[in-house]
C-alpha positions in Angstrom: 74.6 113.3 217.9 71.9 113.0 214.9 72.0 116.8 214.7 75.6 117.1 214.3 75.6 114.4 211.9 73.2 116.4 210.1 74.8 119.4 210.0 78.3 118.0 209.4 76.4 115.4 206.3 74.2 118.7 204.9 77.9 120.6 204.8 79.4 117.7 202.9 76.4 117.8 200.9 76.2 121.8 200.2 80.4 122.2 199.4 80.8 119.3 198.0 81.8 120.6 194.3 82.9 118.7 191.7 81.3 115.5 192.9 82.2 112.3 195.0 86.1 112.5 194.9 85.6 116.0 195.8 84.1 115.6 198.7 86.5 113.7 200.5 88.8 116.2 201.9 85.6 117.6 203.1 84.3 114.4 204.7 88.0 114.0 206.2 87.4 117.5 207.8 83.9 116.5 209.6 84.4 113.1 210.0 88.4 113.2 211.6 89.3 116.5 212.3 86.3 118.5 213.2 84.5 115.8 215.2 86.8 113.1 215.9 84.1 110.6 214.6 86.9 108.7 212.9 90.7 108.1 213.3 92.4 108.4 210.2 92.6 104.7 210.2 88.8 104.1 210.2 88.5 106.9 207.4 90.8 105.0 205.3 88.6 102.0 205.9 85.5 103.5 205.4 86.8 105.2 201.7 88.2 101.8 200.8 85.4 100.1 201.0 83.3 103.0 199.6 85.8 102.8 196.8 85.7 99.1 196.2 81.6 99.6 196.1 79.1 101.0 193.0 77.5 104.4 193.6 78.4 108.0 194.9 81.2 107.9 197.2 79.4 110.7 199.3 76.1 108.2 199.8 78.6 105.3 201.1 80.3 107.2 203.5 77.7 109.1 205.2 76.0 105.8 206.2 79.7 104.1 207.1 80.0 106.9 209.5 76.2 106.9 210.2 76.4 103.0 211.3 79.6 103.6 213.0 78.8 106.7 215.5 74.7 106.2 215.7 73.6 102.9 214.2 70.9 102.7 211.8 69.0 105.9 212.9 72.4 107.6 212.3 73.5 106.3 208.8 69.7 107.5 207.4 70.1 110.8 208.9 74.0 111.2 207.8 72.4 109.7 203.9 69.9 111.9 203.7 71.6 114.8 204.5 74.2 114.3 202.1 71.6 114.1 199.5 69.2 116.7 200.1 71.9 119.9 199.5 72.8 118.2 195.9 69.5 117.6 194.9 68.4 120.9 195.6 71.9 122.9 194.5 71.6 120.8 191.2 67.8 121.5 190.6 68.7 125.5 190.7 72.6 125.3 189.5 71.0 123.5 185.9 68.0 125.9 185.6 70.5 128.7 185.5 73.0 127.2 183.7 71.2 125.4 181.0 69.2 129.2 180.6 72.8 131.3 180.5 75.6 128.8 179.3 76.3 131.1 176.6 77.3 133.5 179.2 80.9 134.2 179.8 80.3 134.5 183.5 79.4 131.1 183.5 81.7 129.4 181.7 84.3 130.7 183.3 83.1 129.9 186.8 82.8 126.2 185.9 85.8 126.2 184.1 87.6 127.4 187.2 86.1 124.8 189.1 88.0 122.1 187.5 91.5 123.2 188.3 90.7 123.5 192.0 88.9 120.1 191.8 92.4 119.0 191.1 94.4 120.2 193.4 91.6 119.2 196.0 91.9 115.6 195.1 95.7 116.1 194.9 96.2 117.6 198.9 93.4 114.6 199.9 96.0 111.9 198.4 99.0 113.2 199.7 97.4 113.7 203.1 96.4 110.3 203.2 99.2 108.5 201.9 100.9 108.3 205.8 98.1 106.2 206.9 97.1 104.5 203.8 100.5 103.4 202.2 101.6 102.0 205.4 104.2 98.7 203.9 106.3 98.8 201.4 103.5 96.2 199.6 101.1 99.0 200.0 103.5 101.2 198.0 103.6 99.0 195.5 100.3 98.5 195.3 99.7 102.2 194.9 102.3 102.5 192.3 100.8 99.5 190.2 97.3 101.2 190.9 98.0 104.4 189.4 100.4 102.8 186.4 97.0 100.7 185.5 95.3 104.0 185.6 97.9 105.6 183.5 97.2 102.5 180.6 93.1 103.3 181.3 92.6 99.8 183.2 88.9 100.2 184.2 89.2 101.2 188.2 86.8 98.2 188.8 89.4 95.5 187.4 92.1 97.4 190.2 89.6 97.4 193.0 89.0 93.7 192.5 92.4 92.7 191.6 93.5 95.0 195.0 91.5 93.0 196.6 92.7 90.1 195.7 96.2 90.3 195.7 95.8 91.8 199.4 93.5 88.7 200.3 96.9 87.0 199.5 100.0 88.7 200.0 99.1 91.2 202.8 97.6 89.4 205.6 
């Protein structure tokens, strides 16, 4: 089990472009799909309380699934393999790019990577919205989430007022 969690974390960690958001369709794929770690239901968990918490998504979930299929021994190796490909991609990916940013080639290889990001993030939240948006509160909760997005309402202030308004009117 600690070598698949390993190899699955240090696959989240290596294709994980674009950053924490982007790396949950990935962690979806390992953690529900692939390995059948986690129902969709314990994903959804896991992410929200990733969510509701400081610090890279990626770094949260790998020791929620860690914890959950191995214990502690399992969330350290799930963590550190998540780590380890980003610190070594980013080490090489900014040597090059800081030396040839003036290059075409390379502007236009991170500029396609922010479309795709996109539509990454967009196919995660549509594929989660089954299990996630399961009331017709949770529905309005989403739409009120996004709508305080839309007027720039720092995420943190609709994580804790989420919170709280589910603490109370969906128990």
């Amino acid at each position: 089990m600690l070598l698949d969690l390993c190899v699955s974390w240090l696959r989240v960690g290596a294709f994980g472009f674009g950053g924490g958001p982007a790396m949950i369709p990935l962690m979806k794929t390992e953690c529900v799909d692939t390995r059948g770690w986690l129902t969709e239901q314990q994903f959804l968990d896991g992410l929200a309380a990733s969510s509701a918490l400081p610090g890279p998504i990626s770094a949260k979930m790998s020791i929620y699934v860690g914890l959950e299929t191995s214990g502690v021994l399992g969330a350290a190796v799930a963590f550190f393999s998540v780590m380890l490909p980003g610190v070594v991609l980013m080490s090489v990916v900014a040597a090059v790019v800081l030396r040839y940013r003036d290059h075409a080639a390379v502007g236009g290889a991170m500029n396609a990577l922010q479309p795709v990001i996109i539509g990454l993030l967009a196919w995660t939240a549509i594929s989660l919205v089954p299990d996630g948006v399961r009331s017709w509160q949770g529905g309005v909760l989403a739409v009120g989430a996004l709508c305080a997005m839309a007027l720039k309402v720092h995420p943190a202030v609709v994580i804790v007022a989420a919170m709280g308004i589910g603490a109370l009117w969906m128990r």
